[in-house]
Each structure stands twice: as structure tokens, then as C-alpha cells.
N, CA, C, O and CB atoms as a CASP TS submission, in Angstrom:
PFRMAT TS
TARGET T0000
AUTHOR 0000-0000-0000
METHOD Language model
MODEL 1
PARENT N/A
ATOM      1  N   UNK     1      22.765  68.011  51.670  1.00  0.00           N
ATOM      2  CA  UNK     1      21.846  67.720  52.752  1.00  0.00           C
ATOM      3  C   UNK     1      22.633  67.377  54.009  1.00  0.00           C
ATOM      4  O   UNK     1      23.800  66.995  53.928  1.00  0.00           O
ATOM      5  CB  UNK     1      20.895  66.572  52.370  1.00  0.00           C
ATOM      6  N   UNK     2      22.025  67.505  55.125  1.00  0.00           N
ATOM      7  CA  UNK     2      22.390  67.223  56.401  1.00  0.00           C
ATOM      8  C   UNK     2      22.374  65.983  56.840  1.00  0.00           C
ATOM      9  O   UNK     2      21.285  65.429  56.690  1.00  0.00           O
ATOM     10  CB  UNK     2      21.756  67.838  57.155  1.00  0.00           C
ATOM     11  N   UNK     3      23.259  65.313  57.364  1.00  0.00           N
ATOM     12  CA  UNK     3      22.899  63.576  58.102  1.00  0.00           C
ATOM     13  C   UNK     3      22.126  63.610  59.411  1.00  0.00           C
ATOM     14  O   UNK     3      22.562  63.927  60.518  1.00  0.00           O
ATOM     15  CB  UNK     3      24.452  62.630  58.604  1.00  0.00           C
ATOM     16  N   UNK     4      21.358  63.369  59.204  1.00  0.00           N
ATOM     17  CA  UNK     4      20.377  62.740  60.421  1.00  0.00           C
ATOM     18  C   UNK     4      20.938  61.988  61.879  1.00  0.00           C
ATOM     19  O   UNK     4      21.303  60.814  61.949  1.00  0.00           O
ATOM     20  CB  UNK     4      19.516  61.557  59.689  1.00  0.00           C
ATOM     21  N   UNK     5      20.913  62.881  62.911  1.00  0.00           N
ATOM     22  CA  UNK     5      22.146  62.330  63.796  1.00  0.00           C
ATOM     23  C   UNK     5      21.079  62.157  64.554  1.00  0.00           C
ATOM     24  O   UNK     5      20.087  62.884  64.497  1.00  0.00           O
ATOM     25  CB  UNK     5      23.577  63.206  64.357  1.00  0.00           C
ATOM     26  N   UNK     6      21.211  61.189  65.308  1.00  0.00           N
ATOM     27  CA  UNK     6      20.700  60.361  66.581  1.00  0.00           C
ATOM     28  C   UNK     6      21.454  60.234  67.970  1.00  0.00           C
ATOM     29  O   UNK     6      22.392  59.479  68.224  1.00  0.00           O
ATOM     30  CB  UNK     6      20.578  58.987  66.153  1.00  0.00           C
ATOM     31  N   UNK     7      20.953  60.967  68.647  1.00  0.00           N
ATOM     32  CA  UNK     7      22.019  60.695  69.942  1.00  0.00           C
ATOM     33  C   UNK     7      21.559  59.382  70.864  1.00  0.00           C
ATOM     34  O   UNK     7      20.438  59.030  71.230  1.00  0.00           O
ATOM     35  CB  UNK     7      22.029  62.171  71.069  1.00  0.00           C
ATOM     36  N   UNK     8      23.173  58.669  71.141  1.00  0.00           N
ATOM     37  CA  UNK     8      22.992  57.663  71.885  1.00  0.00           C
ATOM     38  C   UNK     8      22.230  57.371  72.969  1.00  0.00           C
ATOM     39  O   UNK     8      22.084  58.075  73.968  1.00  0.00           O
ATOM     40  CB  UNK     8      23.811  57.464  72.137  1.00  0.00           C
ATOM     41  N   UNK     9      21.491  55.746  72.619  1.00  0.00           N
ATOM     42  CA  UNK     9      20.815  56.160  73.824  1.00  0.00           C
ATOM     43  C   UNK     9      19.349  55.850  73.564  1.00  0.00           C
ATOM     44  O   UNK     9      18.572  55.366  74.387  1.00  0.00           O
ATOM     45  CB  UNK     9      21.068  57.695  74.174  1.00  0.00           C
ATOM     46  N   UNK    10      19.058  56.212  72.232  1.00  0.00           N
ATOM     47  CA  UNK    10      17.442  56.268  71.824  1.00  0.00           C
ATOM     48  C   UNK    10      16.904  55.126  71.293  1.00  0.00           C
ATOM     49  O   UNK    10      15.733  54.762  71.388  1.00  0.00           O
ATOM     50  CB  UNK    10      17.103  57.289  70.787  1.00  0.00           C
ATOM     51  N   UNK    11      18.215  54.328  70.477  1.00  0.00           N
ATOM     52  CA  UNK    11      18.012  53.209  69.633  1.00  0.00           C
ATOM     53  C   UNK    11      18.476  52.127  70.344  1.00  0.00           C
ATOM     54  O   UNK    11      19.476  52.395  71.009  1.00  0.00           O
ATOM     55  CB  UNK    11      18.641  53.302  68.340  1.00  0.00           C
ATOM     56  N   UNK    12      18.068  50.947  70.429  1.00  0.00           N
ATOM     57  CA  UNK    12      18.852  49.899  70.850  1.00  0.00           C
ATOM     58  C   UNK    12      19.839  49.651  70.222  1.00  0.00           C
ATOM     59  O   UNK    12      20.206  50.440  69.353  1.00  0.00           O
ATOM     60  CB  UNK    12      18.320  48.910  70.939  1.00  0.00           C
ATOM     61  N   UNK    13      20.427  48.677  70.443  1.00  0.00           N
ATOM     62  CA  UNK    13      21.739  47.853  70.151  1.00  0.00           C
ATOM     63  C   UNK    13      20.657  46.613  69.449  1.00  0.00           C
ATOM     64  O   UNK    13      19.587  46.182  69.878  1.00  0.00           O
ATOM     65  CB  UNK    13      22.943  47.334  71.834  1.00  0.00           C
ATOM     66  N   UNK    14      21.471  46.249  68.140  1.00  0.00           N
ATOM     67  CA  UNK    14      20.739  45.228  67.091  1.00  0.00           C
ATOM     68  C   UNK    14      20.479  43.723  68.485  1.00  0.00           C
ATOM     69  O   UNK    14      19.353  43.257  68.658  1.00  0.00           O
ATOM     70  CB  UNK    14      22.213  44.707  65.253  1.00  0.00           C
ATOM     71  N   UNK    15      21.316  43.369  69.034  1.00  0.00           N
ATOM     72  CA  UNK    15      21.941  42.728  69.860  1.00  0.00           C
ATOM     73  C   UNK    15      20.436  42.618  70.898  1.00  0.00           C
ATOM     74  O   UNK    15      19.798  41.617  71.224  1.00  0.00           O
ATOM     75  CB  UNK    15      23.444  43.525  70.371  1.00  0.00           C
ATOM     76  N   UNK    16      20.295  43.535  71.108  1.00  0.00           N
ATOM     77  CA  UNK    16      19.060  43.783  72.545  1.00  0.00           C
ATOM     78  C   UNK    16      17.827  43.126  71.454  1.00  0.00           C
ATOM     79  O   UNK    16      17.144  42.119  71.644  1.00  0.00           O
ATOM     80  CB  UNK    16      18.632  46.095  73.301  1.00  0.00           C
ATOM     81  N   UNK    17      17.812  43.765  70.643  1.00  0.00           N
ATOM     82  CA  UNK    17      16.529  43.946  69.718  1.00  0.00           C
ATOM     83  C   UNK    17      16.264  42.344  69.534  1.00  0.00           C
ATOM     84  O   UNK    17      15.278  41.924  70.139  1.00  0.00           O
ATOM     85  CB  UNK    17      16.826  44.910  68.064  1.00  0.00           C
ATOM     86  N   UNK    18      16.858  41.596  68.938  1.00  0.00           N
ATOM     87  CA  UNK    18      16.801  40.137  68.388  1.00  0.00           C
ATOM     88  C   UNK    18      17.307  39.067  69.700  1.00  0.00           C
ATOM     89  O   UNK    18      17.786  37.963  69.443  1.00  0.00           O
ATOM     90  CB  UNK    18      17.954  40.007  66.901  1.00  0.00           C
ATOM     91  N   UNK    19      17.085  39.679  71.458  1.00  0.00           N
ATOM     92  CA  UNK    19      16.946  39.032  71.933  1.00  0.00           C
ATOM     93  C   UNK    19      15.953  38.147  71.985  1.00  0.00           C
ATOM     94  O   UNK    19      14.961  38.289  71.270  1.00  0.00           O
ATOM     95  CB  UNK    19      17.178  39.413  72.477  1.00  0.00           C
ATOM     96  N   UNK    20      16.112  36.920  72.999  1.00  0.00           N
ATOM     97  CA  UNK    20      14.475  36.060  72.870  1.00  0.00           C
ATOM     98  C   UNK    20      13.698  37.074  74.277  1.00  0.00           C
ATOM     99  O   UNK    20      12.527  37.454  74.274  1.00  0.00           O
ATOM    100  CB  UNK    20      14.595  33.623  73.394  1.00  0.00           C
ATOM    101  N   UNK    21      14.506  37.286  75.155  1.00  0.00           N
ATOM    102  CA  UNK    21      13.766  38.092  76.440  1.00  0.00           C
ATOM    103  C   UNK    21      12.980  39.390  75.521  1.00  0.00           C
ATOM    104  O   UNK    21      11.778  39.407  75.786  1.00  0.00           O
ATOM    105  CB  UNK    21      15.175  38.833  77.858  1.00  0.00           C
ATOM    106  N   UNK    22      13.267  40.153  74.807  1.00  0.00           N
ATOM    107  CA  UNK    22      12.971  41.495  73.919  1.00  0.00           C
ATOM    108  C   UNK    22      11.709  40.545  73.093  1.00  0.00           C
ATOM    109  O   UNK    22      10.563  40.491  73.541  1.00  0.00           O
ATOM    110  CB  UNK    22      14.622  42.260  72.711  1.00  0.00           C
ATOM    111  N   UNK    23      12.009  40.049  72.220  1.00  0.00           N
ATOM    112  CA  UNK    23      10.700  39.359  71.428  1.00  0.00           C
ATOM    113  C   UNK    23       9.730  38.474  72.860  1.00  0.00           C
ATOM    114  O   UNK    23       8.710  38.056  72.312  1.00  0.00           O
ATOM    115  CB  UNK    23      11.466  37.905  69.919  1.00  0.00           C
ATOM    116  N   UNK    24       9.711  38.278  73.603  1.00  0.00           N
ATOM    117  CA  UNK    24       8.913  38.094  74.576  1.00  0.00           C
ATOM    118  C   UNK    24       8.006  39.155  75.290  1.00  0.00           C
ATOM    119  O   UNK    24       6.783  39.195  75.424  1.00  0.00           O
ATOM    120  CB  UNK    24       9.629  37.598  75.333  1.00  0.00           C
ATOM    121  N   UNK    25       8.977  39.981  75.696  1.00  0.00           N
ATOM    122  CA  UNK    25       8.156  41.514  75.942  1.00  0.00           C
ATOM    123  C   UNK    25       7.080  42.208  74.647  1.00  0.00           C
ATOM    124  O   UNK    25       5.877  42.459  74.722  1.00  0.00           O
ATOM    125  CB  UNK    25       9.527  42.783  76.155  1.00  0.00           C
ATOM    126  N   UNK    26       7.918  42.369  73.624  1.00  0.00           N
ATOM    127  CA  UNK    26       7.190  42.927  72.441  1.00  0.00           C
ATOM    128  C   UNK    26       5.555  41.971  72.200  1.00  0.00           C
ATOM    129  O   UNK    26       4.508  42.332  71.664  1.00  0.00           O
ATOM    130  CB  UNK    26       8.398  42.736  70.962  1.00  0.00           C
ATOM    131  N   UNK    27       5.936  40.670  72.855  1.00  0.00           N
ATOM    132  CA  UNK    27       4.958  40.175  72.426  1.00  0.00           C
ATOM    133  C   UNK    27       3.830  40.326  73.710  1.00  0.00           C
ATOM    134  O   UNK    27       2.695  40.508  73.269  1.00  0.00           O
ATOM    135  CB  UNK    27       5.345  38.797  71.900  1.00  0.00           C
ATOM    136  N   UNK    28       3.899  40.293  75.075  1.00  0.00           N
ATOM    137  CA  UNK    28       3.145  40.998  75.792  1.00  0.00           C
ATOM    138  C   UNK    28       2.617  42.233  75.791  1.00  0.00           C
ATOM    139  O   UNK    28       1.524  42.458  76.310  1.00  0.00           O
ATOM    140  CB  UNK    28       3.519  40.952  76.526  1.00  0.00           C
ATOM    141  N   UNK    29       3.469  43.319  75.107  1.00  0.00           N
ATOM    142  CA  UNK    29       3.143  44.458  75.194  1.00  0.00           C
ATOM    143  C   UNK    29       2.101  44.645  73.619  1.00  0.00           C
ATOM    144  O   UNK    29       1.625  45.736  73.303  1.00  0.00           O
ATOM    145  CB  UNK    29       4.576  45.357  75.439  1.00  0.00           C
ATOM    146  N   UNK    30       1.945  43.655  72.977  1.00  0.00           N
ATOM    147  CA  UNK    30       1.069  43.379  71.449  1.00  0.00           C
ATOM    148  C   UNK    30      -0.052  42.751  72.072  1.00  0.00           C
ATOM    149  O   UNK    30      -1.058  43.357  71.703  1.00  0.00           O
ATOM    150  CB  UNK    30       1.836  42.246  70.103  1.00  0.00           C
ATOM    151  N   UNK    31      -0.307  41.941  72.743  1.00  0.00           N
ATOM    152  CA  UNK    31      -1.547  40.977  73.694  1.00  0.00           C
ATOM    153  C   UNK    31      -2.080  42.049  74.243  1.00  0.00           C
ATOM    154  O   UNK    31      -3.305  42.161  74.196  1.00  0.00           O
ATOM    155  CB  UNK    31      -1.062  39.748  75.009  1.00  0.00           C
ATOM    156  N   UNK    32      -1.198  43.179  74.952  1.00  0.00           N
ATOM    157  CA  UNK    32      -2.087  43.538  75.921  1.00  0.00           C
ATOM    158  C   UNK    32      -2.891  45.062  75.375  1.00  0.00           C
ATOM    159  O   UNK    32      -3.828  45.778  75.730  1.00  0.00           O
ATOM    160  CB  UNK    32      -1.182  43.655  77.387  1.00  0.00           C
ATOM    161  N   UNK    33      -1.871  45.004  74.314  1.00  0.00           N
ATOM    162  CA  UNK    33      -2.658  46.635  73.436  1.00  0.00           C
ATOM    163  C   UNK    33      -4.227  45.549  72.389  1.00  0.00           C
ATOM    164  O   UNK    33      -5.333  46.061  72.221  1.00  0.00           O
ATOM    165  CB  UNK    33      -0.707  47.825  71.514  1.00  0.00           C
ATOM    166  N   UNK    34      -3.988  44.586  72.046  1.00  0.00           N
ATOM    167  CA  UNK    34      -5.204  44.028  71.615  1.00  0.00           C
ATOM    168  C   UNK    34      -6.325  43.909  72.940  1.00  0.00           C
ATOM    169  O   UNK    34      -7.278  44.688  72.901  1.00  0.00           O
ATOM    170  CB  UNK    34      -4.828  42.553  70.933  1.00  0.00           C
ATOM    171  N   UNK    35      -6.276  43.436  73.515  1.00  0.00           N
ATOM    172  CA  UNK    35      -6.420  43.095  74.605  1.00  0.00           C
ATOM    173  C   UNK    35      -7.336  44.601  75.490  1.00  0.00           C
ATOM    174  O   UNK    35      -8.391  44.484  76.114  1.00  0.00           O
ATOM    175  CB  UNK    35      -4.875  42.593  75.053  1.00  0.00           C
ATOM    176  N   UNK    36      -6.691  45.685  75.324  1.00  0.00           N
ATOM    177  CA  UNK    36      -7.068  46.525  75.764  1.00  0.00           C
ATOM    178  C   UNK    36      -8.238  47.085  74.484  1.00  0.00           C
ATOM    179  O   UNK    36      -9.459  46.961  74.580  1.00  0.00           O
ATOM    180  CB  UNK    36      -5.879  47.281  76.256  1.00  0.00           C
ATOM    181  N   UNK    37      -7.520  47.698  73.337  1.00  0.00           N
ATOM    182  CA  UNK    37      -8.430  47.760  72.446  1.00  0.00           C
ATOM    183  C   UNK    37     -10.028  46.869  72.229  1.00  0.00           C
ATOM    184  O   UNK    37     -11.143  47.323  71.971  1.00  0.00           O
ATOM    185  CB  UNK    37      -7.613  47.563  71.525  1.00  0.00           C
ATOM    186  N   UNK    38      -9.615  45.595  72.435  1.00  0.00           N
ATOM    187  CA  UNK    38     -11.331  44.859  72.567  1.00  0.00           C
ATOM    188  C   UNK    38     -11.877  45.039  73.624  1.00  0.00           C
ATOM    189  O   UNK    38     -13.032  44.616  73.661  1.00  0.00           O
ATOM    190  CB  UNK    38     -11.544  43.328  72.486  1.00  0.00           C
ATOM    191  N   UNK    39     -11.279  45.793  75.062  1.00  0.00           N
ATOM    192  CA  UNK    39     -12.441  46.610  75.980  1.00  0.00           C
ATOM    193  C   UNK    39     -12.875  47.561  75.779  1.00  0.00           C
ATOM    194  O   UNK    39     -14.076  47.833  75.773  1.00  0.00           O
ATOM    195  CB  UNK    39     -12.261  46.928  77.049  1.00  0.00           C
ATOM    196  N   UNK    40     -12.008  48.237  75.579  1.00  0.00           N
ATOM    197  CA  UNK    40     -12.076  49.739  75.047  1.00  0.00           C
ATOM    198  C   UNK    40     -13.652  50.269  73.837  1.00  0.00           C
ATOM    199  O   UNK    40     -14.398  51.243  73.930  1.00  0.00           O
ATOM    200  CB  UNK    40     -10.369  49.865  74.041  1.00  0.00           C
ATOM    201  N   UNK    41     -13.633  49.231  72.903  1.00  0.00           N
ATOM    202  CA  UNK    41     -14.816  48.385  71.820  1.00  0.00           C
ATOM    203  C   UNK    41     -16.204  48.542  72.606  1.00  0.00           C
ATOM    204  O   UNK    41     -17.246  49.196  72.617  1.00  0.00           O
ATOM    205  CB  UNK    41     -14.450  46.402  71.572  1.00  0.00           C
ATOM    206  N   UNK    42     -15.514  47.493  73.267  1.00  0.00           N
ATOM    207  CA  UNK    42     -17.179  46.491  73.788  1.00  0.00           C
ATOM    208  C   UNK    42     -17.422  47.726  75.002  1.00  0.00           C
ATOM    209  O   UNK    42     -18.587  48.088  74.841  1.00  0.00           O
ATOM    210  CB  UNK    42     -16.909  44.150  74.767  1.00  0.00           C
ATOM    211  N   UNK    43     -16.857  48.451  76.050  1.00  0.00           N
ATOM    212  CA  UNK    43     -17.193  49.853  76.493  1.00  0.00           C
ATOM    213  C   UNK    43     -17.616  50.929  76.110  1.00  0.00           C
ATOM    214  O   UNK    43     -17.706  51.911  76.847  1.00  0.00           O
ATOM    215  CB  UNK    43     -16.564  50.252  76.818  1.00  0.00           C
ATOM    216  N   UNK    44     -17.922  50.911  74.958  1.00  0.00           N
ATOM    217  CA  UNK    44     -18.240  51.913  73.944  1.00  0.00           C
ATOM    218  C   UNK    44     -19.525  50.988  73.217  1.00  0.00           C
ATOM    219  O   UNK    44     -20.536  51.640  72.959  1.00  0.00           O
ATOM    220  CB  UNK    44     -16.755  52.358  72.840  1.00  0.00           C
ATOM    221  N   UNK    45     -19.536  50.027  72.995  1.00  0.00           N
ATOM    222  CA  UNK    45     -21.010  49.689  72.211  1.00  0.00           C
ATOM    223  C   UNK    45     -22.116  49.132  73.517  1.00  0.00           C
ATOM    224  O   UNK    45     -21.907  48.763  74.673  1.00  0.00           O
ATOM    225  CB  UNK    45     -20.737  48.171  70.798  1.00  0.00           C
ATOM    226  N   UNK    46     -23.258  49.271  72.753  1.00  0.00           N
ATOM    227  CA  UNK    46     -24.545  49.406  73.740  1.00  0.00           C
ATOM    228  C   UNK    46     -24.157  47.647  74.460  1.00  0.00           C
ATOM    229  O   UNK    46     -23.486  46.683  74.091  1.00  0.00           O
ATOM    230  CB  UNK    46     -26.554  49.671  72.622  1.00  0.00           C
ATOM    231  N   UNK    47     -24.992  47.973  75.601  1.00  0.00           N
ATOM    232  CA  UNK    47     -24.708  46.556  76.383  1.00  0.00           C
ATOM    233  C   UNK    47     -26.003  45.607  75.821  1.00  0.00           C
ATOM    234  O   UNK    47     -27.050  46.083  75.382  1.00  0.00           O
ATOM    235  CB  UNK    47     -24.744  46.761  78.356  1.00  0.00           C
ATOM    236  N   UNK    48     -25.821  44.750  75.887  1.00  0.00           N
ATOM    237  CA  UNK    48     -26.772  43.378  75.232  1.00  0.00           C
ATOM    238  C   UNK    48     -26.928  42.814  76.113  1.00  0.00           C
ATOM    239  O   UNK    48     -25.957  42.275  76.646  1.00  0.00           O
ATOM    240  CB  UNK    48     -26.309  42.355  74.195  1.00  0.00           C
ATOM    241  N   UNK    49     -28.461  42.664  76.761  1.00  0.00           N
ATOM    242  CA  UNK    49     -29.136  41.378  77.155  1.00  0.00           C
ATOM    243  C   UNK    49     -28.687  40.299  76.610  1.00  0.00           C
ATOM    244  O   UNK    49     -28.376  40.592  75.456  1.00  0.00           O
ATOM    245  CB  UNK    49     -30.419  41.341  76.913  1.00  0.00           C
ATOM    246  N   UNK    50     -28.480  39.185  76.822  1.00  0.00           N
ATOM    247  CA  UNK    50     -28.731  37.630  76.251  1.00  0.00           C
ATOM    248  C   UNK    50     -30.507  37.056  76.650  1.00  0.00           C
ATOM    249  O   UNK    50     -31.313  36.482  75.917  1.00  0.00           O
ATOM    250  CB  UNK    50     -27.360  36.409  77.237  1.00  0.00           C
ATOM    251  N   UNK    51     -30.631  37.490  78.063  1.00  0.00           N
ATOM    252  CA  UNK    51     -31.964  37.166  78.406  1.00  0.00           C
ATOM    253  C   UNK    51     -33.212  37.689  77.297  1.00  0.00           C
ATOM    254  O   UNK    51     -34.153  36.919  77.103  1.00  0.00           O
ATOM    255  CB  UNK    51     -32.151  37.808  79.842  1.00  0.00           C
ATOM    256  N   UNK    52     -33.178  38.783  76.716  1.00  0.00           N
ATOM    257  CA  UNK    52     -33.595  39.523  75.521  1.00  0.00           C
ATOM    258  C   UNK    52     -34.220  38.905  74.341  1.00  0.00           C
ATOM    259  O   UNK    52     -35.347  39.114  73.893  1.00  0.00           O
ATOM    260  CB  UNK    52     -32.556  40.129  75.060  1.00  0.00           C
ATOM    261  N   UNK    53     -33.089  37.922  73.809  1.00  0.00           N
ATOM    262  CA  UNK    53     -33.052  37.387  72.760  1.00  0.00           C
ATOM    263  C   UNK    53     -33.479  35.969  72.434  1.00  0.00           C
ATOM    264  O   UNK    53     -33.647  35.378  71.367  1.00  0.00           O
ATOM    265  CB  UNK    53     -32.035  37.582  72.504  1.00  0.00           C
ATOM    266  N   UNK    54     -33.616  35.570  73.891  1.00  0.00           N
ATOM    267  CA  UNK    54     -33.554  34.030  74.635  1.00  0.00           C
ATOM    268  C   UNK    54     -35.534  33.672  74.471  1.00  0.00           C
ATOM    269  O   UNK    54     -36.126  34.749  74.392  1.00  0.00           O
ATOM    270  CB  UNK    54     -32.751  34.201  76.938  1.00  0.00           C
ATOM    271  N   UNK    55     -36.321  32.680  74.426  1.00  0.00           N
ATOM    272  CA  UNK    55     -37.456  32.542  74.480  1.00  0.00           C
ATOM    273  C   UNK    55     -37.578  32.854  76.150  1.00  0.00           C
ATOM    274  O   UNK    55     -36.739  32.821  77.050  1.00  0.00           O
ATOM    275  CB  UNK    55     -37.892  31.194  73.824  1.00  0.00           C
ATOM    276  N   UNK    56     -38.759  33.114  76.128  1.00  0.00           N
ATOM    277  CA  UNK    56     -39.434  33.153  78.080  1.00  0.00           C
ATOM    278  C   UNK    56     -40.324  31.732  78.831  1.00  0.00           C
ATOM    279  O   UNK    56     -41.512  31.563  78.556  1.00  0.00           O
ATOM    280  CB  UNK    56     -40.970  34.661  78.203  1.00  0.00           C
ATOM    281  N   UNK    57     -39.855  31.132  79.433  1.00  0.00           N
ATOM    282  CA  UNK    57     -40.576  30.103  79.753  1.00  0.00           C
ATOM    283  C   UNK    57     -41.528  30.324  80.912  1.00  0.00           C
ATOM    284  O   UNK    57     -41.962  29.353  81.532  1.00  0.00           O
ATOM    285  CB  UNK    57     -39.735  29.088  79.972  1.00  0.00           C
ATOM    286  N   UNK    58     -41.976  31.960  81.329  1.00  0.00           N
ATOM    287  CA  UNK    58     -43.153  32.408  82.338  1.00  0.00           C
ATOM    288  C   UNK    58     -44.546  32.683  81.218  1.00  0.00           C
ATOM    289  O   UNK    58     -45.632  32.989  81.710  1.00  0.00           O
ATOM    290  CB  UNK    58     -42.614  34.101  83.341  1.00  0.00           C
ATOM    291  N   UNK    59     -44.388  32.541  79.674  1.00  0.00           N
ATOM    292  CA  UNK    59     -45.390  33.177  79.286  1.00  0.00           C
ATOM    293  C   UNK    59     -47.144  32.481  79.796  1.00  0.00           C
ATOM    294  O   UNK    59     -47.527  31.345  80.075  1.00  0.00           O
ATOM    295  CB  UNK    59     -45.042  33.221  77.732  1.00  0.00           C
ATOM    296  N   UNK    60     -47.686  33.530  79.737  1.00  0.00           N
ATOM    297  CA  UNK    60     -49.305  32.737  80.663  1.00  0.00           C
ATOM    298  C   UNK    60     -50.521  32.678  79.767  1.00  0.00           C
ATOM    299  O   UNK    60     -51.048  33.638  79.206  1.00  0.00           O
ATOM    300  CB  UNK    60     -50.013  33.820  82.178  1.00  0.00           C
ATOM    301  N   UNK    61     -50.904  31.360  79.714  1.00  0.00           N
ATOM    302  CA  UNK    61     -51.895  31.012  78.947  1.00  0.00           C
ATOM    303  C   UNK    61     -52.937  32.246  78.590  1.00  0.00           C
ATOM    304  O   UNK    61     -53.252  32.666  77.476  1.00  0.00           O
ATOM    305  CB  UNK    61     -52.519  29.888  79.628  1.00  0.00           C
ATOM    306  N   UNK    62     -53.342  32.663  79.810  1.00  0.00           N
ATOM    307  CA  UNK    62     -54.587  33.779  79.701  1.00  0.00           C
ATOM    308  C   UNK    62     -53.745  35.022  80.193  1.00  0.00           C
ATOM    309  O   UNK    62     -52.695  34.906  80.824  1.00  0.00           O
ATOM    310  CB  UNK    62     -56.148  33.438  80.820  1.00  0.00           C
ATOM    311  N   UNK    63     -54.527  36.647  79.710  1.00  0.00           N
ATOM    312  CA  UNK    63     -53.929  37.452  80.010  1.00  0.00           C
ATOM    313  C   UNK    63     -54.601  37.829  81.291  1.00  0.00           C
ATOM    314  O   UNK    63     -55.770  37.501  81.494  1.00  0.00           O
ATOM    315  CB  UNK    63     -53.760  38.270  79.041  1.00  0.00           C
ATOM    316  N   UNK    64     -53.891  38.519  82.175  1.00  0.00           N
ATOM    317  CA  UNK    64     -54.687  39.007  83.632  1.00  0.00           C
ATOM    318  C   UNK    64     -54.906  40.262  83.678  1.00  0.00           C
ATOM    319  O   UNK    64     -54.519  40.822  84.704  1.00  0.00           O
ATOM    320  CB  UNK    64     -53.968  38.769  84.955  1.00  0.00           C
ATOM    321  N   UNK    65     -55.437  40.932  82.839  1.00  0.00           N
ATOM    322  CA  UNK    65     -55.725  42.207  83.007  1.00  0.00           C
ATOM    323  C   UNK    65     -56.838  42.727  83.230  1.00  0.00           C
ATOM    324  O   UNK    65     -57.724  41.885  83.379  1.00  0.00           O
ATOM    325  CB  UNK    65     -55.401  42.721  82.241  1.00  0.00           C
ATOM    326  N   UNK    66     -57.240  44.025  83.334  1.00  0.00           N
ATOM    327  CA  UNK    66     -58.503  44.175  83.894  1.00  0.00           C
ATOM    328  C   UNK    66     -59.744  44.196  82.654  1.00  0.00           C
ATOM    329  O   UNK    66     -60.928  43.992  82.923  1.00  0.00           O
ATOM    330  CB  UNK    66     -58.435  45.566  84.790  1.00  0.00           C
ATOM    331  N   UNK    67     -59.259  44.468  81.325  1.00  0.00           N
ATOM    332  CA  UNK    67     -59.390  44.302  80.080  1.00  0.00           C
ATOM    333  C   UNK    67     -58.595  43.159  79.581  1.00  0.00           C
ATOM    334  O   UNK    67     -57.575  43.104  78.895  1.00  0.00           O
ATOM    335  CB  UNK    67     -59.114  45.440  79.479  1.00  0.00           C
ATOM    336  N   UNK    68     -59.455  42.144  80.194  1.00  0.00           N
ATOM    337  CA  UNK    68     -58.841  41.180  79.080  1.00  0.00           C
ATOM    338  C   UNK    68     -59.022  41.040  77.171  1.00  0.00           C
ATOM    339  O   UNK    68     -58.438  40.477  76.245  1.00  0.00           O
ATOM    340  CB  UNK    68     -59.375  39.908  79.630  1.00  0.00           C
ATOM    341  N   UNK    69     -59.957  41.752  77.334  1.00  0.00           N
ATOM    342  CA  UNK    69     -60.016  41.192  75.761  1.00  0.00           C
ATOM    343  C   UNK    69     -59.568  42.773  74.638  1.00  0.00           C
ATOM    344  O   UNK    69     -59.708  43.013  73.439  1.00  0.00           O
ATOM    345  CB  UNK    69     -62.107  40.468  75.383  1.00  0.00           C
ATOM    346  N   UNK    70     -59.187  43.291  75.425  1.00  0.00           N
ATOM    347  CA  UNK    70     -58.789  44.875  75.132  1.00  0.00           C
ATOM    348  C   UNK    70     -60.128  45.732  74.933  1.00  0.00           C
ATOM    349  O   UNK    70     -61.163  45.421  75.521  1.00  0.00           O
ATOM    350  CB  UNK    70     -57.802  45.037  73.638  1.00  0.00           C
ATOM    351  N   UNK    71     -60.036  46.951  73.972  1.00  0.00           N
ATOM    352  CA  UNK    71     -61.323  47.666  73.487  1.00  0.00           C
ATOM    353  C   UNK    71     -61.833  46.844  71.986  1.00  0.00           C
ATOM    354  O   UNK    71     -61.207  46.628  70.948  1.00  0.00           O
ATOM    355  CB  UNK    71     -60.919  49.497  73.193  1.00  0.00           C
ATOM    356  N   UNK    72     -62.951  46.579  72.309  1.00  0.00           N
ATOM    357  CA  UNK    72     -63.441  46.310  70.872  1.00  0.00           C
ATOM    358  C   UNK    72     -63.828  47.232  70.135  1.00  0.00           C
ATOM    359  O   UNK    72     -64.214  46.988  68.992  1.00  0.00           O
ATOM    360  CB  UNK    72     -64.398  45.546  70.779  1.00  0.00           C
TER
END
């Protein structure tokens, strides 16, 4: 079989990798792919009233219609 050659350049240095500046980035660039993904979500599912779901404090004793009591 053939060895798998990598040209310099592509891989870090172990050194870069197990910096604290490198694990700082990795960890912004993980926040912000979550981060994006839960808009990405909630942009895609139907939008929700809260007012909807909430009781109404206009409801009116009597109805005002021109048929109030509907068809009998």
C-alpha cells in the first residue's frame, strides 16, 4: 500500500492545537454554530402568538350582533 502524504501546511503543529488562544477560538466558533443552528430552527417553524394562548380580558358580557341569539 501507499503512505498517505499530506503536504505541509494543512495540519497544524500539535503545539498550535493545545494552545489556550486555539481552545478559545474552537470554542467560539462551537457557540456560534449552536447558536446559529437554533435560528436557523425557530426560522423554519411556524411563528407562535403568546397573545393566542393567553386568556382575553375584553371578553363582553352580551353579544352585539345583529342576531343576537343566532337562528333558532
Amino acid at each position: 500500500m501507499s503512505a498517505l502524504v499530506v503536504p505541509l501546511g494543512i495540519l497544524f503543529p500539535e503545539s498550535l492545537v493545545r494552545s489556550h488562544g486555539f481552545a478559545i477560538l474552537a470554542a467560539f466558533v462551537a457557540i456560534n454554530t449552536v447558536v446559529y443552528v437554533a435560528l436557523s430552527i425557530a426560522k423554519a417553524l411556524p411563528k407562535v402568538y403568546v397573545g393566542d394562548h393567553l386568556p382575553r380580558r375584553y371578553h363582553r358580557a352580551e353579544t352585539r350582533s345583529i342576531h343576537p341569539d343566532g337562528p333558532t
